[in-house]
N, C-alpha and C positions, 0 to 999 in steps of 0.2 A: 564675316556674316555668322560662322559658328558661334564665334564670340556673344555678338546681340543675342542669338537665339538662345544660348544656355541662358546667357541675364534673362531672358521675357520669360524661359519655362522657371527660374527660381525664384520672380517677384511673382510670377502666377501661384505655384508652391508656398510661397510665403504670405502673399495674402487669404491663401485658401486657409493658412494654419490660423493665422489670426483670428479670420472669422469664424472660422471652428471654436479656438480659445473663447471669443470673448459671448458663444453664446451655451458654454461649457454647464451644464448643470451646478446646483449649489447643494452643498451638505451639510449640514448642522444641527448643535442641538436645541432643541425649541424648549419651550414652557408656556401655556396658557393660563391664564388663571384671571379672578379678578380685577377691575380696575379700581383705582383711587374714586372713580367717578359712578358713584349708584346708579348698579344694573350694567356696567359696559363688563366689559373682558380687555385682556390686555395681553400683547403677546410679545415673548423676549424671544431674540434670536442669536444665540452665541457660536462663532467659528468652534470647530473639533481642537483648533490649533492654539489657543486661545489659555493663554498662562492664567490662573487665578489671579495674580495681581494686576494684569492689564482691564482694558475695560476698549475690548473690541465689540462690542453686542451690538446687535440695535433693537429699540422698542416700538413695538405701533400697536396703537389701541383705539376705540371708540368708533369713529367711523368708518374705519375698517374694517372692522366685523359684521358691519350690514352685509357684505358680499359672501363672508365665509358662511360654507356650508357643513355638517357634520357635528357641530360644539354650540351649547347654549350652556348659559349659568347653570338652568339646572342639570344638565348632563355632569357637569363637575361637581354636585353634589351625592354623585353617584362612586364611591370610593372602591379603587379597584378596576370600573370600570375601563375598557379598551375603544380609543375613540379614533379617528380621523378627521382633521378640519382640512378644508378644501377650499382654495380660492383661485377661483379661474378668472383670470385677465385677458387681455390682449399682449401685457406684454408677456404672457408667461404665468402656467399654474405653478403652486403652494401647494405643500401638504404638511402638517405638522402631525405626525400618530407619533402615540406613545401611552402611559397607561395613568389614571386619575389616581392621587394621593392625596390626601386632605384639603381636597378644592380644587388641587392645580394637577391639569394635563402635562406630564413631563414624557418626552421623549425626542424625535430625530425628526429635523428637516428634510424636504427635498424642493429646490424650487428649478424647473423645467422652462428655460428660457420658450420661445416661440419666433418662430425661423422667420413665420410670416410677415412676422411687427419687425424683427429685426431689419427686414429687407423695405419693408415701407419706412423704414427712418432712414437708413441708408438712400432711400430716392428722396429723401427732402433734406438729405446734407449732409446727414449724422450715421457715418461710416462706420464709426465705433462705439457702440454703447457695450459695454462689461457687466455682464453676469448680475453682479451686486449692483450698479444701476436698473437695470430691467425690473430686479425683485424689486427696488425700490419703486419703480414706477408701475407697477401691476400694486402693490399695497395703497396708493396715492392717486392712482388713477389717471397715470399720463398714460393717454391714448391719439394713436396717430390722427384723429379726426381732432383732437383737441390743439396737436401741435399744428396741423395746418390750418386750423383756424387763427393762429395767433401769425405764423407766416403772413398771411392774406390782411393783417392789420400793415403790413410792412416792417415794424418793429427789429431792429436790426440787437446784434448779439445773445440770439437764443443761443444755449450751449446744453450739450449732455447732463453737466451740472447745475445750472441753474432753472432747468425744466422741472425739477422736483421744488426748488422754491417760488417757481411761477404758478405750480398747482397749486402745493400748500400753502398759498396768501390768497388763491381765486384771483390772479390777474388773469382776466380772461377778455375776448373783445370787447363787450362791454363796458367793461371798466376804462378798457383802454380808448376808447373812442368818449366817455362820459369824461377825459383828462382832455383831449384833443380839444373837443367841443367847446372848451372852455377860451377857446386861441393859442394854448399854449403847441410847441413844437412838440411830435411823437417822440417820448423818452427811447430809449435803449430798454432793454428787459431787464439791466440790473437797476434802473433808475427805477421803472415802473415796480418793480420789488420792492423796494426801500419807500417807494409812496406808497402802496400796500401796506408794509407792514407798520407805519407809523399811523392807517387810518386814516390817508387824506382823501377826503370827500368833495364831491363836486359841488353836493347842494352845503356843504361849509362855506368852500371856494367861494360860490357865488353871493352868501350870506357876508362876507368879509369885505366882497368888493361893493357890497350897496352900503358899506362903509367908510366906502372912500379911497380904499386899499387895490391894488395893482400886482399880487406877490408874485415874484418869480418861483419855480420850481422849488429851487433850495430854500427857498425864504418859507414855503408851504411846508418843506420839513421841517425848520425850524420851527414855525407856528404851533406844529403838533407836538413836536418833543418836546419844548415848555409849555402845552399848555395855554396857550395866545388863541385862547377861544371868541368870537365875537358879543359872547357875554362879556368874558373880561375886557375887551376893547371897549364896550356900553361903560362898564363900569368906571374906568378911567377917564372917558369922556364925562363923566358926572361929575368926577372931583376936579373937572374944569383943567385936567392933561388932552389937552386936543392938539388932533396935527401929529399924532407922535409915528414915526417911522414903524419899520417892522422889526427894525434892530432896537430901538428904544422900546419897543413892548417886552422885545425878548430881554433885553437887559434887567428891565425891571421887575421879571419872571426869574430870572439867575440870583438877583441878588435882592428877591423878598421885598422890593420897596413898595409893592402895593398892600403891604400890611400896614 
């Protein structure tokens, strides 16, 4: 009986450390400046620990910056200047201070995970999200009202990792129900990703089927990643290719015969 009870107080001990760890503050060094894209900002984020020749960073910019507070373009036209940008999430505030040099805000991270989101992820499944997911998802804007709306579709293998690519493509119920609606079976989360990111449409979908056409899932990615738009399907029906599969469209998308 001592026996058990020391194991229950060292996995108690041990998951208290975990959860401490993984909602451990983050440290780093930032830069804000410009984007490639007129009028955004852009912001780098690179580990202290981080070799000059590796390429540990990461970058976000553009609509990201709608939430930060503290830094606009023209503030960075103020050289010398001492700023702080601020983004307050759910999963956790950002601050990037440091001081303006010829347009770009350079200085030192802090991002402050948030005990509260950690624990509403943990009551819908996700025990463990780490530090650098959270930043991720306060940048991105995964929020627990978001993830339980995607639960409530039923949609099976949501993951700590592929929640930042379900935000970033906008798979959201919507969409997922505008796939459904069509008859087909509810994808998994990484299937519904990959028809996301390839732009498969519902009002296409249904333009392809008053064609004649029946696609399956995979055959709907295929369609997009060559290109097998129901224009092109018109078109080949005129030069009198009727009847043709979804594999013979795509073939002749691969290998340029409809020149």
């Amino acid at each position: 009986m001592k026996s058990n009870a020391r194991f229950a107080t060292f996995a108690m001990v041990l998951v208290a450390a975990i959860s401490l760890h993984a909602a451990a503050p983050l440290r780093a060094r930032c830069t804000i400046g410009p984007s490639e894209t007129a009028g955004r900002l852009r912001l780098s984020i690179e580990d202290g620990d981080c070799k000059p020749e590796q390429h540990c960073g990461s970058n976000f910019s553009n609509d990201s910056f709608s939430q930060f507070k503290g830094v606009s373009l023209s503030d960075l036209s103020h050289d010398g200047a001492q700023l702080t940008a601020t983004l307050t999430a759910e999963a956790g505030t950002f601050t990037c201070s440091g001081l303006v040099h010829e347009g770009v805000l350079t200085g030192s991270s802090l991002f402050i995970p948030d005990e509260a989101f950690v624990d509403r992820m943990k009551q819908m499944g996700f025990p463990s999200v780490d530090s650098e997911k959270l930043q991720a998802y306060a940048f991105i804007g995964v929020e627990s009202g978001y993830v339980r709306s995607l639960q409530q579709t039923g949609i099976k293998g949501i993951t700590v990792d592929n929640l930042i690519a379900l935000r970033i493509f906008r798979v959201d119920p919507t969409y997922i129900h505008s796939i459904i609606s069509l008859g087909y079976e509810l994808p998994d989360a990484d299937r519904l990703i990959g028809l996301r990111v390839q732009g498969v449409d519902a009002a296409e979908v249904r333009e392809i089927r008053l064609l004649g056409y029946q696609p399956s899932l995979d055959e709907l990615l295929q369609i997009r990643i060559f290109h097998v738009t129901p224009d092109f399907i018109r078109r080949m029906e005129a030069r009198g290719l009727k009847n043709l599969t979804i594999a013979k469209l795509v073939q002749i998308r691969i290998f340029n015969l409809a020149d």
